[in-house]
C-alpha positions as CSV (number, residue, x, y, z in Angstrom):
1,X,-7.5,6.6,-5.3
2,X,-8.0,9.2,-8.0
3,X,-4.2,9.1,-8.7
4,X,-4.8,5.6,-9.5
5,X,-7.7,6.6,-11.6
6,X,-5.8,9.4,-13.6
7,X,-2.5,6.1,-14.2
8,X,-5.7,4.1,-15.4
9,X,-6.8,7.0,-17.8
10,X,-3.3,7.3,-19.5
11,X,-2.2,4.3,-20.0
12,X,-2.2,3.1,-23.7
13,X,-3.3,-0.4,-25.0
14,X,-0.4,-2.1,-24.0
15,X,-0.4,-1.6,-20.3
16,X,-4.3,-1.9,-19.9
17,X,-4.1,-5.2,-21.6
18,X,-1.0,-6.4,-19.3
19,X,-2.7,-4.7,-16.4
20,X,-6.1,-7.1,-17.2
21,X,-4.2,-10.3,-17.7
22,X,-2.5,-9.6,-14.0
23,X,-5.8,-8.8,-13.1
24,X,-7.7,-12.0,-14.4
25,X,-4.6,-14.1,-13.4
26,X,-5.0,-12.8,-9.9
27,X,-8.8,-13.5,-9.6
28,X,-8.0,-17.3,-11.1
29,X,-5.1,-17.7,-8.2
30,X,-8.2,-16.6,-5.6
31,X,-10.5,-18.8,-7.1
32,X,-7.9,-21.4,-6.5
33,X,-7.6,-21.2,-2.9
34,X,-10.9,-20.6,-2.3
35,X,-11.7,-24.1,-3.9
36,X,-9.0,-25.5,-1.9
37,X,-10.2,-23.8,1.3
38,X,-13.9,-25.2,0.6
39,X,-12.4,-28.7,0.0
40,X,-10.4,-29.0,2.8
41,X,-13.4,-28.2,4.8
42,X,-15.1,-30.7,3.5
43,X,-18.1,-28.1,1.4
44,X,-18.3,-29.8,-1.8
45,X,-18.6,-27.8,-5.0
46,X,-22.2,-27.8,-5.2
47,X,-22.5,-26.5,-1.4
48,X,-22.9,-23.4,-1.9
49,X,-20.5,-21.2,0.0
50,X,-19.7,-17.0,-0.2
51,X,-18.2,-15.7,-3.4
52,X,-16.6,-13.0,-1.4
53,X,-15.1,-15.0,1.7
54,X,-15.0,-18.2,0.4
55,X,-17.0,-19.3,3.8
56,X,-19.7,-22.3,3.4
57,X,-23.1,-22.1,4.1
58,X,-22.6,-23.7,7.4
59,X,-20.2,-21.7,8.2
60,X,-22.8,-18.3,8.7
61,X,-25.9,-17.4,9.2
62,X,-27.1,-16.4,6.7
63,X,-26.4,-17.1,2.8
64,X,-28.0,-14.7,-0.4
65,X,-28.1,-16.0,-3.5
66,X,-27.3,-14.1,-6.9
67,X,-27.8,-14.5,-10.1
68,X,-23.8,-16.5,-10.4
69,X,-22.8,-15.7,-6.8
70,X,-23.5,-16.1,-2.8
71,X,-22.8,-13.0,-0.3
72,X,-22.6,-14.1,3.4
73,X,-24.2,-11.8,6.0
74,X,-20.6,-11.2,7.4
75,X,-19.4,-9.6,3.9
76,X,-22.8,-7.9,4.0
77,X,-22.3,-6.2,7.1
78,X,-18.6,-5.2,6.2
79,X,-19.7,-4.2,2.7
80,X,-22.3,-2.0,4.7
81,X,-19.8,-0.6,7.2
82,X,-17.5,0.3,4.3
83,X,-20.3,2.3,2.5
84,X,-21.3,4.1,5.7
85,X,-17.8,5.5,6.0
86,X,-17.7,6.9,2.5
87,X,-18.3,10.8,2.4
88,X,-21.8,11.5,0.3
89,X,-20.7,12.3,-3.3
C-alpha cells in the first residue's frame, strides 16, 4: 500500500491522466454489469438497489440512502469488519 502511494506520488501528468481514464473506464464497465445484474433480476432502474453490491432492495434487509447512493447492511457490516482490522493510526 504505501509503495503504491510513493508510484502515485511520482508519476508525472501523463501517467496520472492515463492512470484516471483506466480508472473512470473501469468504474463505467462496473456500472455496466451492475445494470445488467439489476435488470436481469427484474429491479428496475428506479428500485433502488446497493451502490456497492449492486443487490436490490429486496434482496437485504436493510437499505440506506445517501445523498446519490444506497449502502446495504451486508456492505455495512463488511465495510465495519474491514475497519475493525485496521491498526489505530
Amino acid at each position: 500500500m504505501a509503495l503504491d502511494a510513493i508510484r502515485i506520488l511520482v508519476m508525472d501528468e501523463e501517467e496520472y491522466i492515463k492512470a484516471q481514464k483506466e480508472l473512470q473506464e473501469a468504474v463505467d464497465d462496473l456500472r455496466k454489469l451492475r445494470n445488467q445484474r439489476s435488470r436481469s433480476k427484474g429491479i428496475t432502474p428506479e428500485a433502488p438497489f446497493c451502490s456497492f453490491c449492486g443487490k436490490g432492495h429486496n434482496e437485504v434487509k436493510k437499505l440506506l440512502a445517501g445523498k446519490e447512493a444506497y449502502i446495504c447492511n451486508e456492505c455495512v457490516e463488511l465495510a465495519k469488519e474491514v475497519f475493525d482490522e485496521e491498526p489505530n493510526g
